[in-house]
C-alpha positions as CSV (number, residue, x, y, z in Angstrom):
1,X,26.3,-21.6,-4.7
2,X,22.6,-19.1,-4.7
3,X,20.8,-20.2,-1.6
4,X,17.7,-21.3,-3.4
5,X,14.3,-21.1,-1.7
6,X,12.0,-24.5,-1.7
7,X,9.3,-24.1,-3.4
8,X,6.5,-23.8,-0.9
9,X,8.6,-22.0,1.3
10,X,7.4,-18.7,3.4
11,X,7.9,-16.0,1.4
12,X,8.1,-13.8,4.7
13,X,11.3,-16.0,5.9
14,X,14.2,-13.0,5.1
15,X,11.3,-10.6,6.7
16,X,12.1,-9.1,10.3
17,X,10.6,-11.4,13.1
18,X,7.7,-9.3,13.8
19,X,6.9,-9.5,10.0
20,X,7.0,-13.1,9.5
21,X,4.0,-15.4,8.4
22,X,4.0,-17.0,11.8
23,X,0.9,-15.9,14.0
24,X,-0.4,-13.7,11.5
25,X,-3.7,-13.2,11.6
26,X,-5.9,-15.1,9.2
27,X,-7.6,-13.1,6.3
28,X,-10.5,-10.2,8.0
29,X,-13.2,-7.9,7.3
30,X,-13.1,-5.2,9.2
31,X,-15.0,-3.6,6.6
32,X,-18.1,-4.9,5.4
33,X,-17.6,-6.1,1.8
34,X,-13.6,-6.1,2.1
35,X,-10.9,-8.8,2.9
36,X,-7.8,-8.3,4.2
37,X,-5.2,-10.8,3.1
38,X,-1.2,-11.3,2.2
39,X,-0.6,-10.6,-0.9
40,X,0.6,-13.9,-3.3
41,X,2.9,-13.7,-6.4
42,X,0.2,-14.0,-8.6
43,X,-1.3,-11.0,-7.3
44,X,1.7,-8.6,-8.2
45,X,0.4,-7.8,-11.7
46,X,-3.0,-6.5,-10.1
47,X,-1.3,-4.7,-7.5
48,X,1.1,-2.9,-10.1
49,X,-1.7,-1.9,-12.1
50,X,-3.9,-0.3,-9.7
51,X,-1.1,1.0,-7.6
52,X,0.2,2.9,-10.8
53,X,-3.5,3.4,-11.7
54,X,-4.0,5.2,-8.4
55,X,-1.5,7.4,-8.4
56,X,-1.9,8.7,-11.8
57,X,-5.7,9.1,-11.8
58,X,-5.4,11.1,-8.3
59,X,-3.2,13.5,-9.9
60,X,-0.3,12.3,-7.4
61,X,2.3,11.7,-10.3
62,X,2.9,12.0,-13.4
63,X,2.5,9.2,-16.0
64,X,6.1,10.1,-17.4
65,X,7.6,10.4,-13.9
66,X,10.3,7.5,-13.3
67,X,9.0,6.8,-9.5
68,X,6.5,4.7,-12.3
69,X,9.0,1.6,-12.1
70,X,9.1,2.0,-8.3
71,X,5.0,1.4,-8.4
72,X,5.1,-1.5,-10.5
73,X,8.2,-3.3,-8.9
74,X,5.8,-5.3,-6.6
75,X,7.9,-8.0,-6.3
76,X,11.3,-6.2,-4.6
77,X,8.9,-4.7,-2.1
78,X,7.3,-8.0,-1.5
79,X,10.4,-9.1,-0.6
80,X,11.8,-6.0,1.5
81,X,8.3,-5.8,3.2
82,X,5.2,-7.1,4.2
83,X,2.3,-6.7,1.4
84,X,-1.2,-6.9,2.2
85,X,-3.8,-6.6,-0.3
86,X,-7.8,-6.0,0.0
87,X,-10.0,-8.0,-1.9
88,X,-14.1,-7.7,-2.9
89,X,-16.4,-9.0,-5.2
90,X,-15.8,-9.1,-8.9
91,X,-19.1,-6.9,-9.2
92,X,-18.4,-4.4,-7.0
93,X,-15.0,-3.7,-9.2
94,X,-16.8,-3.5,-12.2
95,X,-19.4,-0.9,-11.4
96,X,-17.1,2.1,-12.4
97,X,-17.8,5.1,-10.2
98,X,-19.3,8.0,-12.0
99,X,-16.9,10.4,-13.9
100,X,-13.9,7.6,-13.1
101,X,-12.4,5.9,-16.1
102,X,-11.8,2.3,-16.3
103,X,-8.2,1.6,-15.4
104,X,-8.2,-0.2,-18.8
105,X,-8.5,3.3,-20.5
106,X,-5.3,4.0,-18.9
107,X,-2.6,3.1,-21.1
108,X,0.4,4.0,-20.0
109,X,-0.4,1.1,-16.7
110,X,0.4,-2.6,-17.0
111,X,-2.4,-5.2,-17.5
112,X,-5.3,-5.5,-15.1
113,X,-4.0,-9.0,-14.9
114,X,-6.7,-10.7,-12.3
115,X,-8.8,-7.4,-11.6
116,X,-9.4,-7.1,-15.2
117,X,-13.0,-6.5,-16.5
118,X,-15.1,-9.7,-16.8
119,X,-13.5,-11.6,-13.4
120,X,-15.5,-13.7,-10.9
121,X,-15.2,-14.2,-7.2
122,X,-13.0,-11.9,-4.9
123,X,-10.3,-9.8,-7.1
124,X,-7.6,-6.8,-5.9
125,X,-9.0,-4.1,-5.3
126,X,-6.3,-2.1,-2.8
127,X,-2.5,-3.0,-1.3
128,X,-0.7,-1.6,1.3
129,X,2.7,-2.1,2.6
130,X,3.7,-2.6,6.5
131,X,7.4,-2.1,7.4
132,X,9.5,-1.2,10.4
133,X,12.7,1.1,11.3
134,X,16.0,-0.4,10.0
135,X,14.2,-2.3,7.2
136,X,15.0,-1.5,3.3
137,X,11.3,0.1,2.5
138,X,11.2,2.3,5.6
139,X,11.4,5.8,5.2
140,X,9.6,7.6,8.3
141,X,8.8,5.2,11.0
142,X,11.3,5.4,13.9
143,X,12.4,3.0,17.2
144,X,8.7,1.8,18.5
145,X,6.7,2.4,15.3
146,X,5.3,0.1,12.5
147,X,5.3,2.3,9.1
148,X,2.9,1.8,6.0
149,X,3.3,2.6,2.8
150,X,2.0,2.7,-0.8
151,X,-1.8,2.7,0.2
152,X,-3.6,2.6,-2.9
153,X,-6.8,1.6,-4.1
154,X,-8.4,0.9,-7.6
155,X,-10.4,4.2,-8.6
156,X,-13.1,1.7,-9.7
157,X,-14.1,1.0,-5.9
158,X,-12.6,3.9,-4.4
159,X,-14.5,5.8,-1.3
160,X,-16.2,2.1,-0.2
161,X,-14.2,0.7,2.8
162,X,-10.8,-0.6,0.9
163,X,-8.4,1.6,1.9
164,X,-10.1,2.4,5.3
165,X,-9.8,-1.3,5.8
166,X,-5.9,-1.5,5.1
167,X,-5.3,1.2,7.2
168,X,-7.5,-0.9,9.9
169,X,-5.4,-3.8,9.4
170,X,-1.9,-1.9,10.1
171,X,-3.2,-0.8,12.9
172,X,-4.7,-4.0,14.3
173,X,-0.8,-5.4,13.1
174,X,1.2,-2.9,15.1
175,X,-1.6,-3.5,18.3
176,X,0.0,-7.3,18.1
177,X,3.5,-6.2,17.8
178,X,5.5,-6.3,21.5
179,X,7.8,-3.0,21.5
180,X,5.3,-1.3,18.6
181,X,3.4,2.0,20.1
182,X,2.4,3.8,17.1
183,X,1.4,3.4,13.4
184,X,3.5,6.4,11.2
185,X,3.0,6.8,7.4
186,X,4.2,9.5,4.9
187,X,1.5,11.3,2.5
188,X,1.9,13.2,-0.7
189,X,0.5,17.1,0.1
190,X,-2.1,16.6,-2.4
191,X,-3.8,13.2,-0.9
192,X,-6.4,15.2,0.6
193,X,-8.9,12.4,0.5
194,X,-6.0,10.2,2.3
195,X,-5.6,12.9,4.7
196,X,-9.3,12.5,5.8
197,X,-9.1,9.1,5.8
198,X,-6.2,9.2,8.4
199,X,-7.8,11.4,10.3
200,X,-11.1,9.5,11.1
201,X,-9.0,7.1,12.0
202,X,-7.2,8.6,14.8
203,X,-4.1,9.8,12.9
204,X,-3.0,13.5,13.8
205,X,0.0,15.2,11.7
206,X,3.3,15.6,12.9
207,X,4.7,18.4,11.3
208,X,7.9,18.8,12.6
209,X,8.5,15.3,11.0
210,X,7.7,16.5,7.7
211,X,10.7,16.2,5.2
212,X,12.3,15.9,1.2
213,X,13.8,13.8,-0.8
214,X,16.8,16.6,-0.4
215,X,16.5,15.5,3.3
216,X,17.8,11.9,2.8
217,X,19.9,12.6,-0.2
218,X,17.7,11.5,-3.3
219,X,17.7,13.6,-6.2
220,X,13.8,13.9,-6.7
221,X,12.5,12.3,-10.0
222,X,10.0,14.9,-11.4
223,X,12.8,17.4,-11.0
224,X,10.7,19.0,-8.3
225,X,11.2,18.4,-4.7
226,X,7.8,18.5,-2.9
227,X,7.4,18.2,1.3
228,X,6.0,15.0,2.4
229,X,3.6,15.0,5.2
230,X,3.9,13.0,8.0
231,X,0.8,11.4,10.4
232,X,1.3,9.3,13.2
233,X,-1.3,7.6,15.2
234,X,-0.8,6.0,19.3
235,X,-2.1,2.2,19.3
């Protein structure tokens, strides 16, 4: 018979250890204006939207591209990782930044769901994902290193303290961690705004841990087979 979870169970329980609800922090704000939380099931519409949002409106990928349903699928990672998400004002998500469209002009993305136009109170406004060597979402992070992935932020509040405040909370994570010495992440060549990010915040580029998709055996999706960057940063 299906093991089937109670219903106000921790949805961290199959998580490694170190990944687990217990002892994690309570929401923070290491950046004024921004919250830093675990992300619920009722967030996994928002986060699908601007993650797909993100990507397409940086020019990272391509709306057509079939990585899409990898974006969206919020829930599998949810339960192969740990998902944080970074929260502000309904108002400041609003105010669209100057030559950015709405992500409601972008129609090829899922509904807004709770960051849509018109909210009150604290909505998604960014989501990362932590993970660690061995476990399913893990790509680059080896023995001693905590790994995040899918940093993305809604282009509506972009370049005011969301993603620089995930990143922070990674960090503080793997700084809490016994046996964890380093935060790793893998970037798209193109991220240049990422890359600066990363940078301020103490990551440095390993180069000789740059790799493909051809590398690990996966047939790349856009047909093209691009190198991945990969920064690491001591904690």
């Amino acid at each position: 018979m299906p093991h089937e979870r109670l219903e106000n169970a921790d949805p961290t329980d199959d998580l490694h250890p170190a990944l687990r609800s217990a002892g994690w922090p309570q929401p923070v704000s290491r950046v004024p204006g921004v919250t830093v939380r675990d992300a619920r099931a009722e967030d996994h519409a928002a986060i699908a939207h601007l993650t797909v949002t993100s990507y397409i409106d940086g020019g990272h990928i391509d709306p057509e591209d079939e990585y899409i349903a990898n974006l969206q699928d919020v829930a599998t990672r949810a339960r192969q990782a740990r998902v944080l998400v970074g929260e502000v004002e309904a108002a400041a998500l609003t105010e669209s930044l100057p030559g950015t469209p709405a992500a409601t002009d972008t129609p090829t993305t899922p509904d807004a769901g709770p960051a849509a136009l018109g909210a009150a109170g604290p909505v998604i406004a960014g989501s990362v994902v932590l993970t660690l060597p061995g476990m399913p979402m893990s790509e680059t992070a080896r023995e001693g290193e905590l790994e995040f992935r899918m940093l993305a932020v809604d282009p509506r509040v972009q370049r005011r303290g969301v993603a620089r405040a995930l990143v922070r909370a990674a960090i503080d994570r793997a700084e809490q961690l016994e046996g964890v010495a380093a935060v790793v992440l893998t970037t798209m060549e193109s991220m240049s705004g990422a890359h600066r990010l990363y940078e301020s915040e103490g990551f440095v580029r390993v180069p000789e841990r740059d790799w493909r998709l051809s590398d690990i055996g996966q047939a790349p999706t856009s047909g093209e087979d691009p190198l991945y960057w990969v920064y690491r940063r001591a904690v």
